[in-house]
Each structure stands twice: as C-alpha cells, then as structure tokens.
N, C-alpha and C positions, 0 to 999 in steps of 0.2 A: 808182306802178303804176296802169295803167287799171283802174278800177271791176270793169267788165263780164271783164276778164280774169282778176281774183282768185277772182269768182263762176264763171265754167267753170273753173278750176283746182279751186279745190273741190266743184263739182260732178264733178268729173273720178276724183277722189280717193275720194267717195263712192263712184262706181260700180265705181271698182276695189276696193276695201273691200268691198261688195256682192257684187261675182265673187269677191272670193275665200273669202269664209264659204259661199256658195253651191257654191261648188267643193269644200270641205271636206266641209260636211253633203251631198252627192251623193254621195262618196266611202267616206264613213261607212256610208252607206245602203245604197250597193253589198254594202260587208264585213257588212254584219249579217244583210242578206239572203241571203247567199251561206250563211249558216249557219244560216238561223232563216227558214224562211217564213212568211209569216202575209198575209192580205186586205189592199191598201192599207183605212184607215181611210175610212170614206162622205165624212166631211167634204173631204179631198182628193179626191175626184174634181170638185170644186165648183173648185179651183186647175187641175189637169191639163185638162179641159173648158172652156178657157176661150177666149173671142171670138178673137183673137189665133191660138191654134189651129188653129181652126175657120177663120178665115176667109183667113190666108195661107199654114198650114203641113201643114194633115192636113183638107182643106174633105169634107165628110160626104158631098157629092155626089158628089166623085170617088172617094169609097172607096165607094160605093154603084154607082156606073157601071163601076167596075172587077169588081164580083162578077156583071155577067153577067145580071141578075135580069131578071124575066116576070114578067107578072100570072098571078099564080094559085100561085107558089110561097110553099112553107112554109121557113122561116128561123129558124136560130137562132143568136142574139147570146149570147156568153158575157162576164160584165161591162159591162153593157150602160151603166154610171154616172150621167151625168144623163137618158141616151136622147139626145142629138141625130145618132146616127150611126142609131139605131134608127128615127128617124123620117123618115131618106133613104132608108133601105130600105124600111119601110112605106108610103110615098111609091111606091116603084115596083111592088109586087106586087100595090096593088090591081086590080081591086076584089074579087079572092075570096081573095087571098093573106095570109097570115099571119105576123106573124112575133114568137116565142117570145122575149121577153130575159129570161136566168136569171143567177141570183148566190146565194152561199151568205150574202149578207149579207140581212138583212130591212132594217134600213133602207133599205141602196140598192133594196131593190124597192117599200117604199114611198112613197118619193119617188116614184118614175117611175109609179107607180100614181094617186097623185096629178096628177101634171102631165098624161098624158094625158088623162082624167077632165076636168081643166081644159080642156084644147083638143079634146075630145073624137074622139078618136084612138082606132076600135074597133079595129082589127088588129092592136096589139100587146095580148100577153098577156103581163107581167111575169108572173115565178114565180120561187120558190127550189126549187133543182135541186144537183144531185150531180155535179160532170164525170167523175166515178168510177161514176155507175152514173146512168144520165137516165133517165128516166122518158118517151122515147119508143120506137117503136117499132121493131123491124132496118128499115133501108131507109126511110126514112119524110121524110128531111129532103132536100129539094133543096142547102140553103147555109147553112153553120154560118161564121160572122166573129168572131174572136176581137180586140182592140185591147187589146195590154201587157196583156194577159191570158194567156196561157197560160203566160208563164216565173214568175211569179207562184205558180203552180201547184207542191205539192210534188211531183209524179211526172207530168211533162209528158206524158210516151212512155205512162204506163198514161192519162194524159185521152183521147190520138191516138186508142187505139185505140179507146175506147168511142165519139168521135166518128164512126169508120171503121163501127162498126158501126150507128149510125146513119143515117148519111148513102146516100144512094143510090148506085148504082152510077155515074150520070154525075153528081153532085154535085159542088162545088165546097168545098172547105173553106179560107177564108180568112185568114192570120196577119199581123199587123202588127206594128209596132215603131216607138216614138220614141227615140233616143239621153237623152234628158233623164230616161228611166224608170229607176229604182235597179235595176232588173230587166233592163234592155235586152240581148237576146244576138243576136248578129253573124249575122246571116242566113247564113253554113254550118253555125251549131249548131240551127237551127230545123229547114233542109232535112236535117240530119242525122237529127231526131230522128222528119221525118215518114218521110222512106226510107226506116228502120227499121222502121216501122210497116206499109208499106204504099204509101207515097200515093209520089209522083212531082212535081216541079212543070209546070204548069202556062204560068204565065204571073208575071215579076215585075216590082214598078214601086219606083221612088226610086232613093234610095245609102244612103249609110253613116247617116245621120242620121235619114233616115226611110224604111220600105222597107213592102211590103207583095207578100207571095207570094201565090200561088193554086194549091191541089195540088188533084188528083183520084185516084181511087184506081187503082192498075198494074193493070190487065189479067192474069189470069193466066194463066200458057204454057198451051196445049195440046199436051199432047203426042202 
C-alpha cells in the first residue's frame, strides 16, 4: 500500500476521532448547562476568540458595521472576553464616543484592561456590572451588543428588560449567536424572548449557524 495513503487514512481517522469526542463533550455541555448556569470560565474565551473566528466566520467589523454606530455614541458590550469585537466598535464612535465593556468576571475585565493600556485604547472603559441591575442611567445608552452572551444569562428576559431600560428610545440593542456555543438558542427563542420584553426586530443577518438580530424598542399605541 502507498506510503502517503496510509498516512491520510490515519490522519483521516484521527480527525474523525476528534469530531466525535468534540461532538460528545458539546453535547454534554449543552445538558449541564441547560440545568446549571454559570460564566463560561475567562480562560475559554482565549479558545472561542480565536483568529480563525474573527477572520472568516463572525469578522468584528462586520458585527460592528451591522450595529449602525456614529461618532459620538455610548455603547455597551455585555461579555466583552478578550475585546476584539469591543475594539471595532471603539474604532467607530470615535472621537467622542464611548463604549462601556462589562462582565461579572474580574478577570476577564482585567485582562482587557490590560491590553488596552497596552495599545493604548482610551474609549473603552471595562467594568464589572450587574445585567440585573447596571449602574447606568434610564435612557442613556445609544447600543448595547451582546456575543453568546445573554443565553449564558440565568434570567435572560429579567437582563432584556433592564437593558430596555437603559437603552434609548431609538437605540439598537444587538444579539448574536454561534451554533458551536454550549448555550446557543435558535433565533425564534431570542426574538421570543425580546417581543416579550418589548423590543421588536429590527433588522437580521446569518443562518442557522451564525445569526445576529438587531431589535429596537415597539413604539407604544396611542390611543
């Protein structure tokens, strides 16, 4: 048997080997989560953020050019991980615009507090924050972006709402999703859970594997 054929057969072998422990622990992931929330761990947002990602699958500029942004708005990133989605939007709202990335993790806002520091990146202000109770103001926020972030969340619908109250009246508030996240829910349980709230969509982009809505808040009747 040729050489070079035994070598891709085994390398072939491997990678189905690879898919399928990967498929199991995915699966695993799902069922534990579904019963037990908790923060992905800091160190994985180092694996999920990674080049590959970014550069042909979820690229930071187009989720950045998708939210719509102007120089001079205030933004807020909920799981903000290593910042490179934080730093396309920073990118766009200057030079007077701000934008806020929060986490209930201190490390991961250390980190990012660091790297900016490093590249010396004033407009983002990391902070640890509450999505249950935030520490801004009614009305105050032009554009809140969440990434596999919010189903992560134990009480999504009570986060919705404190973000509604935040947000401005023509504000945008952002939701995304990658199918690879142990958390990932099907773009009618998101839109379900913002319509409940309030919000209305907007505008939405992807499919089934990767999506990203954009809701604004419903107008209410006059009667």
């Amino acid at each position: 048997m040729d050489f070079w054929l035994i070598i891709r057969f085994i390398f072939l072998i491997i990678l189905i080997i690879f898919g399928i422990f990967f498929f199991i622990v995915f699966i695993l992931l799902r069922i534990i989560r579904k019963y037990h929330k908790f923060p992905i761990p800091s160190f994985m947002t180092r694996l999920i953020d990674n080049p590959i990602r970014r550069k042909f699958i979820q690229k930071p500029e187009k989720v950045a050019e998708r939210l719509k942004l102007e120089s001079g708005m205030t933004v807020v990133e909920i799981g903000p991980g290593k910042g490179s989605y934080t730093k396309a939007i920073a990118k766009k709202v200057l030079p007077e615009g701000i934008v806020y990335a929060i986490d209930i993790q201190e490390s991961v806002i250390n980190r990012l507090k660091k790297r900016i520091e490093k590249e010396n990146i004033t407009n983002i202000i990391p902070k640890i924050d509450d999505a249950y109770n935030l520490s801004f103001e009614d009305e105050s926020i032009d554009r809140v972006l969440m990434i596999a972030c919010l189903p992560e969340i134990p009480e999504p619908i009570r986060a919705l709402k404190e973000l509604k109250r935040v947000l401005k009246t023509d504000g945008l508030i952002s939701l995304s999703e990658i199918f690879p996240d142990p958390d990932y829910p099907r773009r009618k349980t998101e839109k379900k859970w913002a319509e409940e709230v309030g919000f209305e969509l907007e505008e939405q982009f992807g499919n089934w594997f990767i999506y990203q809505l954009n809701f604004k808040i419903k107008p209410k009747k006059i009667n």
